[in-house]
N, C-alpha and C positions, 0 to 999 in steps of 0.2 A: 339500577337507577340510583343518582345522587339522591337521597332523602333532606338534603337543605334544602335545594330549590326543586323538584321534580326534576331534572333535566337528567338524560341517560348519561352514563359515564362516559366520558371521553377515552379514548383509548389515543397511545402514542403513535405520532408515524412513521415510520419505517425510517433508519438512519441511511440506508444503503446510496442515494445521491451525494448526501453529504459525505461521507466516506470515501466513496469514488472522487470528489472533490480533493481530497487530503491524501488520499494515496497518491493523484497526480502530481500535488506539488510536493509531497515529498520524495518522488521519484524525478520531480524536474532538479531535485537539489543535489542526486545525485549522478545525476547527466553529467551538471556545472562541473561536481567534483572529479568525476570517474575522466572526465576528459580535460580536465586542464583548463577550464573555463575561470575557476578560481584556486588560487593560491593556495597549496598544502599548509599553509600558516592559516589557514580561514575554516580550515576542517571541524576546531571546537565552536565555530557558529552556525556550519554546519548541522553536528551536532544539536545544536539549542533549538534548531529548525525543525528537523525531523524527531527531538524531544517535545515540541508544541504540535506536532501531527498527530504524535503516539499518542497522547493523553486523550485527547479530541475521539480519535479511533480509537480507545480501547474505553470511550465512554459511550458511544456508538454504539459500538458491538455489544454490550451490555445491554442498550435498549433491545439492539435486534433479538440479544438470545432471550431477553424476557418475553420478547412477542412472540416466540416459537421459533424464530427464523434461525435454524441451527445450522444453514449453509452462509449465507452473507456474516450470523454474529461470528463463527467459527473464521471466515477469513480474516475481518475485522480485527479478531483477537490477535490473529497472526501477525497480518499488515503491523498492527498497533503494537503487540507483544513483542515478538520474534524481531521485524523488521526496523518498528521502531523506537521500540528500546533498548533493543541490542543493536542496532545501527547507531543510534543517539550516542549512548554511551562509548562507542570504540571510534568515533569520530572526537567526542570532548576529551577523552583520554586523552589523546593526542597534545591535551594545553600540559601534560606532566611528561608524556613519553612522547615525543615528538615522532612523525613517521607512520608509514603503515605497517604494520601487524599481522603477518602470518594467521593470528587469534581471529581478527579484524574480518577476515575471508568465510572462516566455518558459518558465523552468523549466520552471513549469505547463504553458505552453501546448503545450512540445514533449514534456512526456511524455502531454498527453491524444493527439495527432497520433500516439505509439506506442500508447499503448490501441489505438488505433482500428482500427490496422495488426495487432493483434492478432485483434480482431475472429472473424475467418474463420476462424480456429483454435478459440478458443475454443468458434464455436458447433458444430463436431465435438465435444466432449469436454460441456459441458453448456448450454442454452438459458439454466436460470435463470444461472449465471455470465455468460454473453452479456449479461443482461439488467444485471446488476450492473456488469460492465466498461465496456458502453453507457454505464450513469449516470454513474458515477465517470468518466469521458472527459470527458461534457458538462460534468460538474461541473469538472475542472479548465480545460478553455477557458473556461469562465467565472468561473472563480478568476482566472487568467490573465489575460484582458480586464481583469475586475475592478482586478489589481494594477495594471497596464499605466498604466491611468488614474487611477488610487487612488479609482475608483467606491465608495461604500459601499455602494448596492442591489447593486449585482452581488458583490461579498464577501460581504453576508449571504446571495442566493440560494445561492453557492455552498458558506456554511458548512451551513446548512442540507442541500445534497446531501451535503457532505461526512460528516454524520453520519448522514443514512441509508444512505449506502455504508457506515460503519463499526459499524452495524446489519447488514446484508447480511453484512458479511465474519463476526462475528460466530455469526451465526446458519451462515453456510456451515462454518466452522472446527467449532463444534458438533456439527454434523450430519454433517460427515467424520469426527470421532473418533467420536462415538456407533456412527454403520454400523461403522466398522473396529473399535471395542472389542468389541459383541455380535455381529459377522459377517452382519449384517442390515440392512437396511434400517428404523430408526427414526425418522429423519427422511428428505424427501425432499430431496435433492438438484438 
């Protein structure tokens, strides 16, 4: 109970739609990038893009691991951590060292190796998420690879996953606020 006015304590809401929000666009900005939709000279605002994701998500993930929620903060942290601050920064690098980066790739490739490790968890909590997590893994091993070698098929395949994961996320953030807003189930999950 709050003891100024009588009223019971409010507790937070869960960040996890709004998050799903933020991982989509910052997986839409790497679509743009991975496939040539914008200029390798545009890569450090890139950068500045998925650096306003990462703060967002990694203040998120802090509400969710205060509520308990050790699965969504834990991605959270990752998305926000792993993907977008170490995606952030090896895209702004880029305004001193022009180019992609060999370095640029492992990012990727060690937060697909965490998806993956996630896996098992997720698929307790929901199959279609599983299915979403699954893709976006492959996709960044292969973003990763891609970077690795400065492949451009494997960049475009990957930008390509990257925006239907950012579809996915998308539709799943949707679908979690619509059930929590009417208390029912309007989309499935």
């Amino acid at each position: 109970m709050n003891t100024t006015n009588n009223l019971p304590a409010q507790q937070w809401a869960s960040g996890d739609a709004a998050s799903l929000y933020l991982v989509g666009a910052l997986h839409l900005g790497i679509f743009a990038f991975a496939t040539g939709r914008v200029p390798p000279d545009s890569a450090p605002l890139l950068g500045f893009w998925i650096l306003g994701c990462a703060v967002s998500l990694l203040l998120l993930a802090m509400v969710d691991l205060k509520r308990g929620e050790i699965l969504f903060g834990t991605i959270g942290m990752v998305f926000g951590g792993l993907l977008g601050l170490g995606g952030a920064f090896s895209f702004i690098r880029t305004m001193w060292i022009p180019g992609i980066a060999a370095m640029d790739g492992w990012w990727f490739l060690s937060a697909a190796v965490i998806l993956f490790l996630l896996l098992p968890a997720v698929k307790k909590f929901s199959r279609i998420m599983l299915g979403g997590l699954a893709e976006i893994g492959l996709t960044l091993a292969v973003l990763g690879i891609g970077m690795m070698g400065a492949n451009p098929f494997l960049l475009n395949l990957a930008g390509w996953g990257a925006l239907v994961f950012a579809l996915f996320c998308w539709y799943s953030a949707t679908a979690q606020l619509l059930n929590t807003v009417y208390q029912k189930r309007v989309l499935p999950l």
